[in-house]
DSSP file (Angstrom, degrees, kcal/mol; ACC not computed):
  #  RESIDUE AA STRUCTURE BP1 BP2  ACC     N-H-->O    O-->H-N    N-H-->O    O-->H-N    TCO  KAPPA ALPHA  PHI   PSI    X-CA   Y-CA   Z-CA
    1    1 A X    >         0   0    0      0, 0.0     3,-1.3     0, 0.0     4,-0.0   0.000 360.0 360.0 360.0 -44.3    0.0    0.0    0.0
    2    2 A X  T 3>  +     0   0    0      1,-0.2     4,-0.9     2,-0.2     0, 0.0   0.475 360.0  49.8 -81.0 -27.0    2.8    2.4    1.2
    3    3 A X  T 34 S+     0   0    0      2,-0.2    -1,-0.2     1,-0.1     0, 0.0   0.572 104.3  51.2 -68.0 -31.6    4.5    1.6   -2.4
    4    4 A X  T <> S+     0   0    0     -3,-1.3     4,-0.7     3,-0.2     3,-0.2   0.235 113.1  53.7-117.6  -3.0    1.4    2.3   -4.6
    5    5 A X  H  > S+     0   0    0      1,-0.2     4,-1.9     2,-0.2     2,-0.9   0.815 113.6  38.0 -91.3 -50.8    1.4    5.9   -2.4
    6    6 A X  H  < S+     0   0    0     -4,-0.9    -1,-0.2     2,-0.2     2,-0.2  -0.286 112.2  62.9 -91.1  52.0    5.1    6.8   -3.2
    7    7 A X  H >> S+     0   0    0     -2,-0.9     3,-3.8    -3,-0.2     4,-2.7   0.216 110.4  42.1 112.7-106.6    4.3    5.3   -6.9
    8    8 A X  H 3X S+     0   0    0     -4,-0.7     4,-1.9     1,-0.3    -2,-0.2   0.669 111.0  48.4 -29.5 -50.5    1.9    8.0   -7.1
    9    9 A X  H 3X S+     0   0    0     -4,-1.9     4,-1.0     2,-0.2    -1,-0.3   0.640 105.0  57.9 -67.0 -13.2    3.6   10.6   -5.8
   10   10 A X  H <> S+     0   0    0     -3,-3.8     4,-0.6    -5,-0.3     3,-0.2   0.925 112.5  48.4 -64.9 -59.0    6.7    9.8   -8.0
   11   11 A X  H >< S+     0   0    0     -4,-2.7     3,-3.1     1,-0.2    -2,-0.2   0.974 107.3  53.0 -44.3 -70.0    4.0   10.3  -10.9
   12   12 A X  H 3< S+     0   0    0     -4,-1.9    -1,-0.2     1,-0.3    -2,-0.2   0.818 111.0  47.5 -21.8 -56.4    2.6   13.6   -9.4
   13   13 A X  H 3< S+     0   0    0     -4,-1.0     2,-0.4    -3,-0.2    -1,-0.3   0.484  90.7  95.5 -94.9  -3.0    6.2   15.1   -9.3
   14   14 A X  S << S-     0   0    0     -3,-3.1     4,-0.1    -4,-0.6    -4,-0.0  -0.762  89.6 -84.1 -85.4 130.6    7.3   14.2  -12.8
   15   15 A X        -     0   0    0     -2,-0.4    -1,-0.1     1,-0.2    -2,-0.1  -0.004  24.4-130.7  -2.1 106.9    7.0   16.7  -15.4
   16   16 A X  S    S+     0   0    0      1,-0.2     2,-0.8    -4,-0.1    -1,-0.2   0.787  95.4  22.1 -46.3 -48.5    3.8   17.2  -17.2
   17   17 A X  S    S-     0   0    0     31,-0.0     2,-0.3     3,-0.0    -1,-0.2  -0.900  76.3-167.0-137.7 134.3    5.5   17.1  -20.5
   18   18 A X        -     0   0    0     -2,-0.8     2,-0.3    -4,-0.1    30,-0.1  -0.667  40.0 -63.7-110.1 172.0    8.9   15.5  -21.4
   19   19 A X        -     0   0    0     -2,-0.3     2,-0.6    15,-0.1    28,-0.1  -0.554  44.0-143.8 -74.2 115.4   11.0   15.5  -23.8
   20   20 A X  E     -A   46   0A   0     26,-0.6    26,-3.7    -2,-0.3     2,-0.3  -0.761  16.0-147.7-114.1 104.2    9.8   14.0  -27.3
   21   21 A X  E     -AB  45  33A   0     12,-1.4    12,-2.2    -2,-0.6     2,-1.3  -0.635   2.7-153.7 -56.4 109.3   12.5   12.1  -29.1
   22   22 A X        -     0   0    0     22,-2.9    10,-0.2    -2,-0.3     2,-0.1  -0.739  16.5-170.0-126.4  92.4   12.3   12.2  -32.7
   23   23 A X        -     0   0    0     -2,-1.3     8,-1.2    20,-0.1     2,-0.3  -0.387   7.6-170.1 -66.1 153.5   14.2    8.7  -34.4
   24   24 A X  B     -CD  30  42B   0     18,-2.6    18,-0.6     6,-0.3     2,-0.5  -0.889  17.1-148.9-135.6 144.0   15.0    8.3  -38.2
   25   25 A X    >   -     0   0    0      4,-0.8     3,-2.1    -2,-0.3     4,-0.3  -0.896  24.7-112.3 -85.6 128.8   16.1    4.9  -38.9
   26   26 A X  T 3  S+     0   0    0     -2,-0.5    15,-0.1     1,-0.3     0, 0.0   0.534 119.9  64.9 -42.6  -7.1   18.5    3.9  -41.6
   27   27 A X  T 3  S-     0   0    0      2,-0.2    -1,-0.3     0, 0.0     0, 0.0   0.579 124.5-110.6 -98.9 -20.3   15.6    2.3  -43.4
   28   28 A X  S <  S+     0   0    0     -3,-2.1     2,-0.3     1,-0.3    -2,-0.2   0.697  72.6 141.5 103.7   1.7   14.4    6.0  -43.5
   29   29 A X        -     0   0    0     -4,-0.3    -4,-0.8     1,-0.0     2,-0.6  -0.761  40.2-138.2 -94.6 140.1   11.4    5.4  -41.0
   30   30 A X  B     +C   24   0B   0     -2,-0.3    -6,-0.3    -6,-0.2     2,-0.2  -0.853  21.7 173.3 -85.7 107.1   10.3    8.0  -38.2
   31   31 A X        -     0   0    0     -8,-1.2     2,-0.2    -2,-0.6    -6,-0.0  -0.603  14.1-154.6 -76.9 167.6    9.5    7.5  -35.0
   32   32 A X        +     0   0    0    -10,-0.2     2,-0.7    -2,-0.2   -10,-0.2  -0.911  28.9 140.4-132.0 128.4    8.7    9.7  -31.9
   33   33 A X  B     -B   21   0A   0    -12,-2.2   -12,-1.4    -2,-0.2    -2,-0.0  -0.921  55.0-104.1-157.0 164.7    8.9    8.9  -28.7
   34   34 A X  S    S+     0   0    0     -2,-0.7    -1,-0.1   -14,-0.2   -15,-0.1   0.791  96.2  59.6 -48.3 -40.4    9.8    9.4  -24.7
   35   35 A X  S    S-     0   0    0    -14,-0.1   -14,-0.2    -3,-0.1    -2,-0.1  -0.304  97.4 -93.7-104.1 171.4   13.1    7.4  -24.4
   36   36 A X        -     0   0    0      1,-0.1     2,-0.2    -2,-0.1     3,-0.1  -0.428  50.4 -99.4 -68.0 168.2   16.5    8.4  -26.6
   37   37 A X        -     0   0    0      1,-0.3    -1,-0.1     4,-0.1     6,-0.1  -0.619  42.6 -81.8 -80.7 121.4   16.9    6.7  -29.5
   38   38 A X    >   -     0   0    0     -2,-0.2     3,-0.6     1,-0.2    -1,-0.3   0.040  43.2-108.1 -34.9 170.2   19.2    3.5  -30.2
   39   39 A X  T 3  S+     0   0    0      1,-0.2    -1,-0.2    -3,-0.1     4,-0.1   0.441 118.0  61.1 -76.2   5.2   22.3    4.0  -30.8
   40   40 A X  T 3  S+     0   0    0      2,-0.1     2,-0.3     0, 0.0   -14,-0.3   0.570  95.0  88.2-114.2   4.4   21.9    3.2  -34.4
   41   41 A X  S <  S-     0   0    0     -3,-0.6   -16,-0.2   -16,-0.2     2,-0.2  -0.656  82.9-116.3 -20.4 105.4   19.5    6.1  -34.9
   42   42 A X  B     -D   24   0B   0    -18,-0.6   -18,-2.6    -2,-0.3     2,-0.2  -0.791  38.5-156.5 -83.5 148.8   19.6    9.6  -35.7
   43   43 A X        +     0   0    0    -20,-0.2     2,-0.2    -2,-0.2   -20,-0.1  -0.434  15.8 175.7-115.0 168.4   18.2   11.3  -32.3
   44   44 A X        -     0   0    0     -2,-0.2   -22,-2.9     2,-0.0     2,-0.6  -0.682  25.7-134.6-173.5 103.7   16.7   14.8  -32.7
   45   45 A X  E     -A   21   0A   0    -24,-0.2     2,-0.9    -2,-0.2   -24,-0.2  -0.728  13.5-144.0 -98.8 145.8   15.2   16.2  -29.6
   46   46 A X  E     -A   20   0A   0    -26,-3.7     2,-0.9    -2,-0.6   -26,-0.6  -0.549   2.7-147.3 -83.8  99.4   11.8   17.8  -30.0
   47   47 A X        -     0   0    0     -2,-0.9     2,-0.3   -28,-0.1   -28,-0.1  -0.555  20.9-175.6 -74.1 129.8   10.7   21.3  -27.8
   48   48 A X        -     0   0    0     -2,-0.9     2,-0.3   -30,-0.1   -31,-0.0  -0.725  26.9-109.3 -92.7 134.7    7.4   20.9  -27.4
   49   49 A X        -     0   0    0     -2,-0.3     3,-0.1     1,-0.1    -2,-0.0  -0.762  16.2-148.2 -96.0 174.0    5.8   23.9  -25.7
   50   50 A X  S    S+     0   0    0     -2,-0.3     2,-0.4     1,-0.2    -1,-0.1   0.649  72.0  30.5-130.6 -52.8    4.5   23.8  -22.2
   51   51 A X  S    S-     0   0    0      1,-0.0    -1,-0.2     0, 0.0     0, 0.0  -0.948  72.8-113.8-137.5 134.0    1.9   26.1  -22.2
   52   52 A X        -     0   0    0     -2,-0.4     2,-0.3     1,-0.1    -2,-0.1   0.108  45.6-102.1 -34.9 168.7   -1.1   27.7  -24.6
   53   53 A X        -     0   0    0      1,-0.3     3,-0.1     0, 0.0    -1,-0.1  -0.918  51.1 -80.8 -86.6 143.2   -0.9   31.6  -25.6
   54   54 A X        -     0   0    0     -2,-0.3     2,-0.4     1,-0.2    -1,-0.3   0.390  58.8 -91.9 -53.4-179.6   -3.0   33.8  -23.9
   55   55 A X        -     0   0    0     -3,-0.1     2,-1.5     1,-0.0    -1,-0.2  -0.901  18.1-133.6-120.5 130.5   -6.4   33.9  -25.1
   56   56 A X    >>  -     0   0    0     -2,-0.4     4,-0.9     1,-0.2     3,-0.5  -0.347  31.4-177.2 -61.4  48.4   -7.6   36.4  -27.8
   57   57 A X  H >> S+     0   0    0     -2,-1.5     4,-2.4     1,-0.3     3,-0.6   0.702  77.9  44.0 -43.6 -49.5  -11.0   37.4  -25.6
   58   58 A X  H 3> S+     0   0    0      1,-0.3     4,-2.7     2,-0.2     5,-0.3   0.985 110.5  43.9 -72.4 -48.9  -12.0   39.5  -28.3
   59   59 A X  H <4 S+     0   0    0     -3,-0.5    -1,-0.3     1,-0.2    -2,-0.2   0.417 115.8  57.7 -56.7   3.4  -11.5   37.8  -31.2
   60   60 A X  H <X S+     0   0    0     -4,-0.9     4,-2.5    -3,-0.6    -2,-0.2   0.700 108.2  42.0 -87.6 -60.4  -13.2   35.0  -29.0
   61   61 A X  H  X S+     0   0    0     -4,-2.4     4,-2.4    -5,-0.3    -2,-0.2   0.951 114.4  56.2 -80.4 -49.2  -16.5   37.1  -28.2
   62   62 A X  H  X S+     0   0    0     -4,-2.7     4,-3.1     2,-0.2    -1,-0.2   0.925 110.8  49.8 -34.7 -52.1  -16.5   38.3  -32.5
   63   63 A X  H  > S+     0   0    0     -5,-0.3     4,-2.1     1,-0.3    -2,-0.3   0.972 110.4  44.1 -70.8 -62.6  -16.4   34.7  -33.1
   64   64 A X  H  X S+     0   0    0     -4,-2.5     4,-2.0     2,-0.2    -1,-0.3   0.840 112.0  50.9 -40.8 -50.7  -19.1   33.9  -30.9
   65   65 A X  H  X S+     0   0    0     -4,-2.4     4,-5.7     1,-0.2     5,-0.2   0.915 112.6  50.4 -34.0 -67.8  -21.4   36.7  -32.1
   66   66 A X  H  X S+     0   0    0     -4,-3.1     4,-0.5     2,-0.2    -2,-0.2   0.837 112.8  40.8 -47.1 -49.6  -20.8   35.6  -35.4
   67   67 A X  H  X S+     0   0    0     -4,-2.1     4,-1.5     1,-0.2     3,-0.4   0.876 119.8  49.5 -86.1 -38.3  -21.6   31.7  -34.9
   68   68 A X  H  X S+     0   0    0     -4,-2.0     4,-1.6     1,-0.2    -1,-0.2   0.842 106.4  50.9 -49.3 -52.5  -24.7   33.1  -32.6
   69   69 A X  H  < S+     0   0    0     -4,-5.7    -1,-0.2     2,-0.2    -2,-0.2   0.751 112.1  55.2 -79.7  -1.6  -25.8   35.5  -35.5
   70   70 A X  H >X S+     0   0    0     -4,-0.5     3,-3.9    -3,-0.4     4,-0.9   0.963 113.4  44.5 -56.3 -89.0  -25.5   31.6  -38.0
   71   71 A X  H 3X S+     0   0    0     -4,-1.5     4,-1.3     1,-0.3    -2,-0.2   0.406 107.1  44.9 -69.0   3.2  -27.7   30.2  -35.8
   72   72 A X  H 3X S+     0   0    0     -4,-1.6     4,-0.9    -5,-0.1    -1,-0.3   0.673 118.9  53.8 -84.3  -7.6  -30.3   32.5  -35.2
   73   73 A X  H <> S+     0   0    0     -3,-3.9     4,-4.0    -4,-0.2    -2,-0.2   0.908 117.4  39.7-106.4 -62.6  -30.0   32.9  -39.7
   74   74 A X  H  X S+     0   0    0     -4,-0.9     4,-2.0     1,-0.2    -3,-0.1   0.897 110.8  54.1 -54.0 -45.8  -30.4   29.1  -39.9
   75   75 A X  H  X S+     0   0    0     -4,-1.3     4,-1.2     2,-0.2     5,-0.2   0.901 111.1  50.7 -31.2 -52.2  -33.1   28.9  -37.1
   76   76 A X  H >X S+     0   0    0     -4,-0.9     4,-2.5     1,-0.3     3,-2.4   0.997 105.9  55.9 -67.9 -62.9  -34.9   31.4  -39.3
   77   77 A X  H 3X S+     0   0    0     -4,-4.0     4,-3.1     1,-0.3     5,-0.3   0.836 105.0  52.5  -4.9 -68.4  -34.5   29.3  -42.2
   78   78 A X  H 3< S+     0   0    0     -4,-2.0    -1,-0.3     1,-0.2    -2,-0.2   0.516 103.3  50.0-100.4  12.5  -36.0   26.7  -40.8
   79   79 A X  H <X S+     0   0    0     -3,-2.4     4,-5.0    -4,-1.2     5,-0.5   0.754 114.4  50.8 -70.5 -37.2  -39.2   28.1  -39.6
   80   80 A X  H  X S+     0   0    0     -4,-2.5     4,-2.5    -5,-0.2    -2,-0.2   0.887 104.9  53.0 -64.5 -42.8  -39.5   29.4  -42.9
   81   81 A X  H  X S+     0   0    0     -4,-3.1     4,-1.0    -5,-0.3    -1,-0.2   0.689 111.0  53.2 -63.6 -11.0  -38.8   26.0  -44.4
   82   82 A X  H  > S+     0   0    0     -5,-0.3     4,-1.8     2,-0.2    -2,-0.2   0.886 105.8  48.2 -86.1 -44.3  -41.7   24.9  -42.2
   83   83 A X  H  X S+     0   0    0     -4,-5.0     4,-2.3     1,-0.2    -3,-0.2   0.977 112.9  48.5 -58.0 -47.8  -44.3   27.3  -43.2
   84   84 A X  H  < S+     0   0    0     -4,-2.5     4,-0.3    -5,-0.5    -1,-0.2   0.779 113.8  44.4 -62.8 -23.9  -43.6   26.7  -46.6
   85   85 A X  H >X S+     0   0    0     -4,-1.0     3,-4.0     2,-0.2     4,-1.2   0.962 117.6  48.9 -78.2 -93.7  -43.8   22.7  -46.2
   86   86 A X  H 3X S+     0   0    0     -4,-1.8     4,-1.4     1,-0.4    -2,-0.2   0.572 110.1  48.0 -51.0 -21.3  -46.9   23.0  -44.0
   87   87 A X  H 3< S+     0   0    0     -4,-2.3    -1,-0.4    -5,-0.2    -2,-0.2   0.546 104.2  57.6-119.7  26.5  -48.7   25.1  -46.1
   88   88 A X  H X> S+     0   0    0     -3,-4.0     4,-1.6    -4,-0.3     3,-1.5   0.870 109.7  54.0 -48.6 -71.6  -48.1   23.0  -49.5
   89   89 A X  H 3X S+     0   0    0     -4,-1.2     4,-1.5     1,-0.3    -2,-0.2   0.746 102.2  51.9 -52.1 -40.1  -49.6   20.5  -47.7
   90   90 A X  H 3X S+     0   0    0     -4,-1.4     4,-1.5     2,-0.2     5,-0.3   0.780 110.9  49.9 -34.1 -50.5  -52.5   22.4  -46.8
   91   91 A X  H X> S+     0   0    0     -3,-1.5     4,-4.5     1,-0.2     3,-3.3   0.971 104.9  53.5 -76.5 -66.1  -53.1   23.2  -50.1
   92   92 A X  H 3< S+     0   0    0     -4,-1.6     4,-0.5     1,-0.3    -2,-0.2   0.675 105.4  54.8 -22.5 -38.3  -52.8   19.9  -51.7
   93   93 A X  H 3X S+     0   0    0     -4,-1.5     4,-0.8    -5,-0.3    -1,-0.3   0.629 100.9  55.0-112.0  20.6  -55.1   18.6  -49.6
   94   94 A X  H <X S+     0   0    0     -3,-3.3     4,-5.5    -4,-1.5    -2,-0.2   0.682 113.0  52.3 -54.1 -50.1  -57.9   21.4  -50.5
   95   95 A X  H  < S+     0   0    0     -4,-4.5     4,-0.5    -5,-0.3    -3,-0.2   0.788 110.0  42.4 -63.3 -25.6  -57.1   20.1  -54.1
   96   96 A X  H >> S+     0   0    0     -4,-0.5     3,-5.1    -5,-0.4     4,-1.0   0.959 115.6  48.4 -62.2 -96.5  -57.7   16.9  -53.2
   97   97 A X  H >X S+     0   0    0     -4,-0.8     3,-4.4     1,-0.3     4,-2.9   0.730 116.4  47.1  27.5 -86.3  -60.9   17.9  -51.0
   98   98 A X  H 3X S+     0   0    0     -4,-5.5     4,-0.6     1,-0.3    -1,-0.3   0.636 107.6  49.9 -76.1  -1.1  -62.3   20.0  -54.0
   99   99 A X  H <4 S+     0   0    0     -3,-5.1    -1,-0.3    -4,-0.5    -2,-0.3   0.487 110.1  52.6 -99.2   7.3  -61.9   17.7  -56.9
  100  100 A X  H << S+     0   0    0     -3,-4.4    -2,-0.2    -4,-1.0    -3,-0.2   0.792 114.6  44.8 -81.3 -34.1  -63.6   15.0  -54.9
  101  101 A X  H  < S+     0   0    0     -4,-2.9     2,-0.2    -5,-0.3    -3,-0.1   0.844  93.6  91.6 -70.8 -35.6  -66.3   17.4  -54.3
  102  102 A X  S  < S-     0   0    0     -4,-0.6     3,-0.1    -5,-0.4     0, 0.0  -0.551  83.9-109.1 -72.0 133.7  -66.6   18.6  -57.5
  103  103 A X        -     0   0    0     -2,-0.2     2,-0.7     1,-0.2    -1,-0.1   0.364  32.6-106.9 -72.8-168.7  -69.0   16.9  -59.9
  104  104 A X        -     0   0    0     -3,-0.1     2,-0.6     2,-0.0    -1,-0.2  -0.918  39.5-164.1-121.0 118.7  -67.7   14.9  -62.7
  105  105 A X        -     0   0    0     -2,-0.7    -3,-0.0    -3,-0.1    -2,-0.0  -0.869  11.3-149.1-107.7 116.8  -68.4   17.0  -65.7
  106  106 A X        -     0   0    0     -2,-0.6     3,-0.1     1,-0.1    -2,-0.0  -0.199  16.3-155.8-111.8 128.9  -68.2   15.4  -69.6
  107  107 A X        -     0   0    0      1,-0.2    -1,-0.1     3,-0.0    -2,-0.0   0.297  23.1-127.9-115.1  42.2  -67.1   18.2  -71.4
  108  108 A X        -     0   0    0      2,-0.1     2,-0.4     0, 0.0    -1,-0.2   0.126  43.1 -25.6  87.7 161.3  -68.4   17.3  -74.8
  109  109 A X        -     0   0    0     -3,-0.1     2,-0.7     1,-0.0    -3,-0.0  -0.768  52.9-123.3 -93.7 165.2  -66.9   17.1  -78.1
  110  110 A X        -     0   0    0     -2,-0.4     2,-0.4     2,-0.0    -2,-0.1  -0.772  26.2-178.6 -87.1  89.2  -64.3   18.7  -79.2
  111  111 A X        -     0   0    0     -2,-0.7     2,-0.7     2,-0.0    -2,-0.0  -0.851  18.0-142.5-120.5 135.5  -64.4   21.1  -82.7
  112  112 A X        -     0   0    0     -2,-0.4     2,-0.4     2,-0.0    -2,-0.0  -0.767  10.6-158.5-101.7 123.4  -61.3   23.1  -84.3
  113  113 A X        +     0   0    0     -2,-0.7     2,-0.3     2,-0.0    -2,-0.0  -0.865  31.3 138.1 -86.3 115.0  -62.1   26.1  -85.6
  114  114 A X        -     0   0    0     -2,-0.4     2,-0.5     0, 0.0    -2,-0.0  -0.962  51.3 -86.6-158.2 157.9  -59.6   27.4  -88.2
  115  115 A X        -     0   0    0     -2,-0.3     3,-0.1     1,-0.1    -2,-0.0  -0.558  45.7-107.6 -93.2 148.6  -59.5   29.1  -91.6
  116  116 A X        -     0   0    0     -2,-0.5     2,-0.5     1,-0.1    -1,-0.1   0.317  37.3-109.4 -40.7 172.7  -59.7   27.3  -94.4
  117  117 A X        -     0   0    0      2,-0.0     2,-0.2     0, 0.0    -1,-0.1  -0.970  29.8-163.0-118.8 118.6  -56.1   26.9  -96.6
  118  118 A X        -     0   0    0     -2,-0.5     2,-0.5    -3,-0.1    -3,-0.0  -0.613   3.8-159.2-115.9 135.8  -56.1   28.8  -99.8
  119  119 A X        -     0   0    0     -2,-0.2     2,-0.1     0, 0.0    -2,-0.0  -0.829   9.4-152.0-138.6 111.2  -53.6   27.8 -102.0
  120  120 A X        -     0   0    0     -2,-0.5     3,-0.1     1,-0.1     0, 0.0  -0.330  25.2-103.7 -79.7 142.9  -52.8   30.6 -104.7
  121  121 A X        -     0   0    0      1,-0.1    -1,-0.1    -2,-0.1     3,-0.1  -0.031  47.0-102.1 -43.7 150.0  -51.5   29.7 -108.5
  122  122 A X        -     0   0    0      1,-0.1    -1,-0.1     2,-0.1     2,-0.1  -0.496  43.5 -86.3 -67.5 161.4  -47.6   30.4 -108.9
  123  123 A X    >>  -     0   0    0      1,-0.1     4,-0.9    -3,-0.1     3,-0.9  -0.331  39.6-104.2 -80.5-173.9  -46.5   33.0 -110.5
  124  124 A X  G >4 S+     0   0    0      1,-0.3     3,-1.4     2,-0.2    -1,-0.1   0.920 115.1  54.6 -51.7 -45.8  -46.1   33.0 -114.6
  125  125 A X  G 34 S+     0   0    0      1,-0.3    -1,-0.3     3,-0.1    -2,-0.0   0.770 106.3  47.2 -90.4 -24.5  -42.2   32.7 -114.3
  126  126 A X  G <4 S+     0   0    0     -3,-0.9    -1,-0.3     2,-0.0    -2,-0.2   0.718  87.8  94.4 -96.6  -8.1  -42.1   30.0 -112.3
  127  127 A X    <<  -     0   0    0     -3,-1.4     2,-0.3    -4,-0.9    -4,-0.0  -0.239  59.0-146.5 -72.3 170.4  -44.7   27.4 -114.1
  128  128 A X        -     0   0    0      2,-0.0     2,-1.3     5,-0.0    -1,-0.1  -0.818  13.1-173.5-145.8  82.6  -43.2   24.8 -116.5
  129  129 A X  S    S-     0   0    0     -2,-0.3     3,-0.1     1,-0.2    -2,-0.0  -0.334  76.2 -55.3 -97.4  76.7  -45.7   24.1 -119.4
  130  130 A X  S    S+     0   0    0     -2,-1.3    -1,-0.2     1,-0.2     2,-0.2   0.816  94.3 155.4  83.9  22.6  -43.7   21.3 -121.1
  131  131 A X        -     0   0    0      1,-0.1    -1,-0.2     0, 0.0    -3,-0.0  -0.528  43.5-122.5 -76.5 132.3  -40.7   23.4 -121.4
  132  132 A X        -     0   0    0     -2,-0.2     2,-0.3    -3,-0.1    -1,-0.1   0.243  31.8-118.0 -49.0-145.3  -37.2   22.0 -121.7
  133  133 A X        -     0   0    0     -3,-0.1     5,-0.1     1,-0.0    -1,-0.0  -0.776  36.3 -91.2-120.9 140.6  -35.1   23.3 -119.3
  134  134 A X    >   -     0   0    0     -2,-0.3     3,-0.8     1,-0.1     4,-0.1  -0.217  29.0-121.8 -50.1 165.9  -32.0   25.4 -120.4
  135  135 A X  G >  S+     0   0    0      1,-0.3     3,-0.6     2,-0.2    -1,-0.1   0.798 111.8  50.1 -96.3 -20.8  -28.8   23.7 -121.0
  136  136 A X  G 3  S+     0   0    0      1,-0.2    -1,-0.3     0, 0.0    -2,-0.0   0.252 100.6  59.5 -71.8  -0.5  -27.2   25.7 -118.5
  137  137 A X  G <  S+     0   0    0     -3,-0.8    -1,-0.2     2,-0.0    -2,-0.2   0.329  72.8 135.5-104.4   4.4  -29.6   25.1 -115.9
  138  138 A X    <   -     0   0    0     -3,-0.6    -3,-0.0    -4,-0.1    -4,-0.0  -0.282  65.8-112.5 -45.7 114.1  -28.9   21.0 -116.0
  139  139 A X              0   0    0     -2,-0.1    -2,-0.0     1,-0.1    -1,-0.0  -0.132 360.0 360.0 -27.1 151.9  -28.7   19.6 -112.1
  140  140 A X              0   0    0      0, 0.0    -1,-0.1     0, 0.0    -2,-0.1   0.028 360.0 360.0 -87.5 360.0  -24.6   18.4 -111.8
């Protein structure tokens, strides 16, 4: 018991962050780790820092503002997407509603109205009564 206390405390008193060992291999492979390196290694030790940098509070509170004024943008969104959804439905099932209600009505037959097609002579120059053709006008 008296072991597994000074065990702890050993823990307690060691540095929060040690020193991060950075191996290369000859094979060309990286490691990192807590202990040194073989000897057949290149060692490289890493500083790590210890502690954060102070905190930008304003550029903290902008950021907040900002994310705050998203979700009130989206929020809005999606009431909006809601009205519009709910009252599609609404309507659709009025349409429904009023073509069930509505009687079934035969709407006859059907007649197309148009004016007649008048189909006028050519003119003189273009009729062909049994006429050769010119010799210079022969198709290729």
């Amino acid at each position: 018991m008296k072991s597994l206390f000074v065990a702890g405390v050993v823990c307690l008193a060691t540095p929060a962050l040690a020193d991060v060992f950075r191996c290369t291999a000859p094979s060309g492979g990286v490691t990192y780790q807590e202990v040194p390196c073989p000897n057949d290694n290149a060692e490289r030790v890493l500083a790590l820092p210890d502690r954060f940098p102070e905190v930008n509070r304003e550029a903290r509170e902008r950021l907040f503002q900002r994310e705050a004024a998203l979700e009130a943008r989206q929020l809005e969104r999606e009431k909006m997407d809601t009205a519009l959804r709910i009252a599609r439905e609404d309507r659709l099932a009025r349409e429904a509603e009023a073509k069930q209600l509505a009687p079934a009505v035969d709407p006859g037959p059907l007649y197309l109205i148009a004016q007649p097609l008048r189909l006028r002579p050519l003119p003189p120059r273009f009729r062909t009564h049994g006429h050769r053709s010119r010799s210079n006008d022969r198709p290729l």
